[in-house]
DRENTORKOL-3810 file (N, C-alpha, C; in nm, 4 decimals):
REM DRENTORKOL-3810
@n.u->-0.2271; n.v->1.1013; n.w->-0.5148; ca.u->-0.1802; ca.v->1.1345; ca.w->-0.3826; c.u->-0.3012; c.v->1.1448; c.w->-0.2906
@n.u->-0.2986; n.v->1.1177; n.w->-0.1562; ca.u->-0.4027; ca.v->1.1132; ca.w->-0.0871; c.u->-0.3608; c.v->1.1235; c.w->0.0688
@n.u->-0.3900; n.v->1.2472; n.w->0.1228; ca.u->-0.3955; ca.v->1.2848; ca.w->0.2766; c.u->-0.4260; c.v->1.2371; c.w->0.3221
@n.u->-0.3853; n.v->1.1374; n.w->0.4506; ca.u->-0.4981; ca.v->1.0793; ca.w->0.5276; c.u->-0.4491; c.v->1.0964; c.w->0.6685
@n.u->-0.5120; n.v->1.1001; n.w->0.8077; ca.u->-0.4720; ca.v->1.0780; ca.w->0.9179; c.u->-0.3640; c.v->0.9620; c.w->0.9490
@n.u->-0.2550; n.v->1.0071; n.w->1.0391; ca.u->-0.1938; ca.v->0.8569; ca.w->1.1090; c.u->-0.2841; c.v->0.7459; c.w->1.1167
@n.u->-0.2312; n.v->0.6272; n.w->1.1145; ca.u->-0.3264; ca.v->0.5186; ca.w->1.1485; c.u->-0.2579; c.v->0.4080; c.w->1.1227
@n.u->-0.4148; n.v->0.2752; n.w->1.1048; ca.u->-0.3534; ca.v->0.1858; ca.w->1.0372; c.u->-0.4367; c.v->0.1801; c.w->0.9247
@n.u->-0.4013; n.v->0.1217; n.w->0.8130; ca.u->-0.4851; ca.v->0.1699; ca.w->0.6572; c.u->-0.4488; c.v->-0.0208; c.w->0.6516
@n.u->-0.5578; n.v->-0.0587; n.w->0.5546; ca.u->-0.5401; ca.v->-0.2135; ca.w->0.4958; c.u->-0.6068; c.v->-0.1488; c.w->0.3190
@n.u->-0.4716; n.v->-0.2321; n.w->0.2692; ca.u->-0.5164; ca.v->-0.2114; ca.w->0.1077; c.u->-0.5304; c.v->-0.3463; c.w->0.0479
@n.u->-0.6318; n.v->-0.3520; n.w->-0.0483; ca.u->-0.5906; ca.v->-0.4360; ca.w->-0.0998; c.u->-0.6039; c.v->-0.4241; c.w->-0.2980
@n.u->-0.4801; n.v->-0.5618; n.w->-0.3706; ca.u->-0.4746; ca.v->-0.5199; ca.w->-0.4631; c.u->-0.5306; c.v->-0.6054; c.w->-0.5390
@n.u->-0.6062; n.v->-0.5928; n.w->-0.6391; ca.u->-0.6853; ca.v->-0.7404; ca.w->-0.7236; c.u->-0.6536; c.v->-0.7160; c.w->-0.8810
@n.u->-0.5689; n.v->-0.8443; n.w->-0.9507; ca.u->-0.5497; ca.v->-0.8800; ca.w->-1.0587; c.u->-0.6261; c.v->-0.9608; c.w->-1.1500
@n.u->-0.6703; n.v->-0.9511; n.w->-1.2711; ca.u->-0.7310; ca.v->-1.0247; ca.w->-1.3318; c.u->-0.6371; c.v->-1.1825; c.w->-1.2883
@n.u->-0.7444; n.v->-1.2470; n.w->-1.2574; ca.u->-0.7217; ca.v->-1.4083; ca.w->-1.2910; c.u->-0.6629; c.v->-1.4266; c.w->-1.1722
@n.u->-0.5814; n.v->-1.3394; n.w->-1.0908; ca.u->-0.5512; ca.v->-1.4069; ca.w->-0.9061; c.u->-0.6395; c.v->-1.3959; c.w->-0.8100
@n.u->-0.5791; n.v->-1.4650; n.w->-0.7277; ca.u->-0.6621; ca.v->-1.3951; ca.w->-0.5850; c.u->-0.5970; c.v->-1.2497; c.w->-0.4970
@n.u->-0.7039; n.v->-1.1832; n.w->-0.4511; ca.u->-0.6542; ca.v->-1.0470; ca.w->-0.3942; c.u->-0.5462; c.v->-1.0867; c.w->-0.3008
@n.u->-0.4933; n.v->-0.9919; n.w->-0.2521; ca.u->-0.3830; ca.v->-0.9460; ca.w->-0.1982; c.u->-0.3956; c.v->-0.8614; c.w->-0.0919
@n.u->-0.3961; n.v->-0.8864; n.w->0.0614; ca.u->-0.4145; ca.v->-0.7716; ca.w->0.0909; c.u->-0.3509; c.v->-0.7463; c.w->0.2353
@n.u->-0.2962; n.v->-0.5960; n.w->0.2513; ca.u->-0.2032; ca.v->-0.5867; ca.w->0.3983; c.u->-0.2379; c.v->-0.5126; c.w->0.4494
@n.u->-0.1636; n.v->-0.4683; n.w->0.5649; ca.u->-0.1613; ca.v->-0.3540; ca.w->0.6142; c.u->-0.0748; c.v->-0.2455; c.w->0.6585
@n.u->-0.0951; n.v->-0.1336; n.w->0.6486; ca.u->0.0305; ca.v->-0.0278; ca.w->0.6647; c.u->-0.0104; c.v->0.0855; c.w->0.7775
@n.u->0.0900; n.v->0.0905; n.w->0.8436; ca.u->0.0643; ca.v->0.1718; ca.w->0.9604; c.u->0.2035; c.v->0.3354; c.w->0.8952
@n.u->0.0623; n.v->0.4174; n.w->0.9116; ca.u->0.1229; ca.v->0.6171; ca.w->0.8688; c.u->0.1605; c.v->0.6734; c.w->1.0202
@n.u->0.2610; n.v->0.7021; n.w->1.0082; ca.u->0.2645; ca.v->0.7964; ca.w->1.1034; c.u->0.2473; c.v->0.9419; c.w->1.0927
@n.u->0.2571; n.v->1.0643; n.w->1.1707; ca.u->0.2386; ca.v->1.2199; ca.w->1.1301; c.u->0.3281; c.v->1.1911; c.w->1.0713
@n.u->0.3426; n.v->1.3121; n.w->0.9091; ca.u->0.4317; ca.v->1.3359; ca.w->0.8192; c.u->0.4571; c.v->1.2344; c.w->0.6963
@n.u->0.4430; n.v->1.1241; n.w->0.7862; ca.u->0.4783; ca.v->1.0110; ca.w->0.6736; c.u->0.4320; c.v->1.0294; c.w->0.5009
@n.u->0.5342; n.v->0.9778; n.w->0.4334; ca.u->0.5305; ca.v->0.9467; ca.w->0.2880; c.u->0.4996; c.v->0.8374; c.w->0.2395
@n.u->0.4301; n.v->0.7605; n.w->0.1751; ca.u->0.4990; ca.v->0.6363; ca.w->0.1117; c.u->0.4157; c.v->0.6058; c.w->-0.0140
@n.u->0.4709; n.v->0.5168; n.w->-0.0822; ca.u->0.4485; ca.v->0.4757; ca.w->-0.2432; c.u->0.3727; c.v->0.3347; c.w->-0.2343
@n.u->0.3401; n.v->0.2612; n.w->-0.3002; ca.u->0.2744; ca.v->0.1348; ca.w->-0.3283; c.u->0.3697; c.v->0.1281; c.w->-0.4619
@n.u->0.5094; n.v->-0.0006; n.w->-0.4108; ca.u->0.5232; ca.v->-0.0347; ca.w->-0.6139; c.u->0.4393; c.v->-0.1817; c.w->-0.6421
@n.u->0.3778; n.v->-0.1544; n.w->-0.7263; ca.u->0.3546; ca.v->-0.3204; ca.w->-0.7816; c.u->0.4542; c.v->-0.3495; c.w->-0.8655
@n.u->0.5011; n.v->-0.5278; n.w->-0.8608; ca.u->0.5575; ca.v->-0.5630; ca.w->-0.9256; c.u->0.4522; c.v->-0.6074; c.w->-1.0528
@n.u->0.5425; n.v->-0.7079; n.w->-1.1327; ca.u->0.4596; ca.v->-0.7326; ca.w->-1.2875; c.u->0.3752; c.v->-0.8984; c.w->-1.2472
@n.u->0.3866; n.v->-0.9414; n.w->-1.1252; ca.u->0.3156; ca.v->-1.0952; ca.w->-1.1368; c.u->0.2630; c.v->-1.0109; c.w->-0.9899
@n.u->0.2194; n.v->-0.8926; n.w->-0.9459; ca.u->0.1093; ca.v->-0.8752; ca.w->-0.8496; c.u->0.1845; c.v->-0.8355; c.w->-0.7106
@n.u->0.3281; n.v->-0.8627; n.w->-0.7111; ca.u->0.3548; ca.v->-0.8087; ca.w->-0.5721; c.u->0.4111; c.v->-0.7112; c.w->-0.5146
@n.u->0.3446; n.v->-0.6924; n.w->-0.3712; ca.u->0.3304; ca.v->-0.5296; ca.w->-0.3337; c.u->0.4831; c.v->-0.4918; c.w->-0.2255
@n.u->0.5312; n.v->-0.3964; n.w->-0.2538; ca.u->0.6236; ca.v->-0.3351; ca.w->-0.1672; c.u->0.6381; c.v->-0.2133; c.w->-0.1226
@n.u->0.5887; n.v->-0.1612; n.w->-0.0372; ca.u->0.5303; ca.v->-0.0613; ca.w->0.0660; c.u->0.6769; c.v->-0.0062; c.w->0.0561
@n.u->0.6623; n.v->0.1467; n.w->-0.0447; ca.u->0.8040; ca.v->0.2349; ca.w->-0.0224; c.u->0.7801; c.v->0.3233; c.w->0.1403
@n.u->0.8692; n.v->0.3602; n.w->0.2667; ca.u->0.8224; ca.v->0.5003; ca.w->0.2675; c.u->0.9397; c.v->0.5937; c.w->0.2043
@n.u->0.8508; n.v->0.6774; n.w->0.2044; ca.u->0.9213; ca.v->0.8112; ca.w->0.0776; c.u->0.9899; c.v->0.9142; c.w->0.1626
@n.u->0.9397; n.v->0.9439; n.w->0.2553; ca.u->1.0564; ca.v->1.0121; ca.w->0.3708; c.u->1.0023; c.v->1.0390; c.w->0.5270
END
């Protein structure tokens, strides 16, 4: 888990043998959210509430 200010945040995700992956997600105050990876590398930005 990790506090951070509103903003915009860029993550990125790196798998053996692909090329990185990488987006961006905008937090608002309060905001929640999850990172799921799928099993071949891809990302779907939960928010949590």
């Amino acid at each position: 888990m990790l506090d951070i200010p509103r903003g915009k945040y860029r993550y990125a995700l790196r798998l053996p043998g692909q090329p990185a992956r990488s987006e961006t997600l905008t937090v608002a105050a309060g905001d929640a959210w999850g990172l799921l990876v799928g099993p071949t590398g891809e990302v779907l930005p939960l928010q949590m509430y």
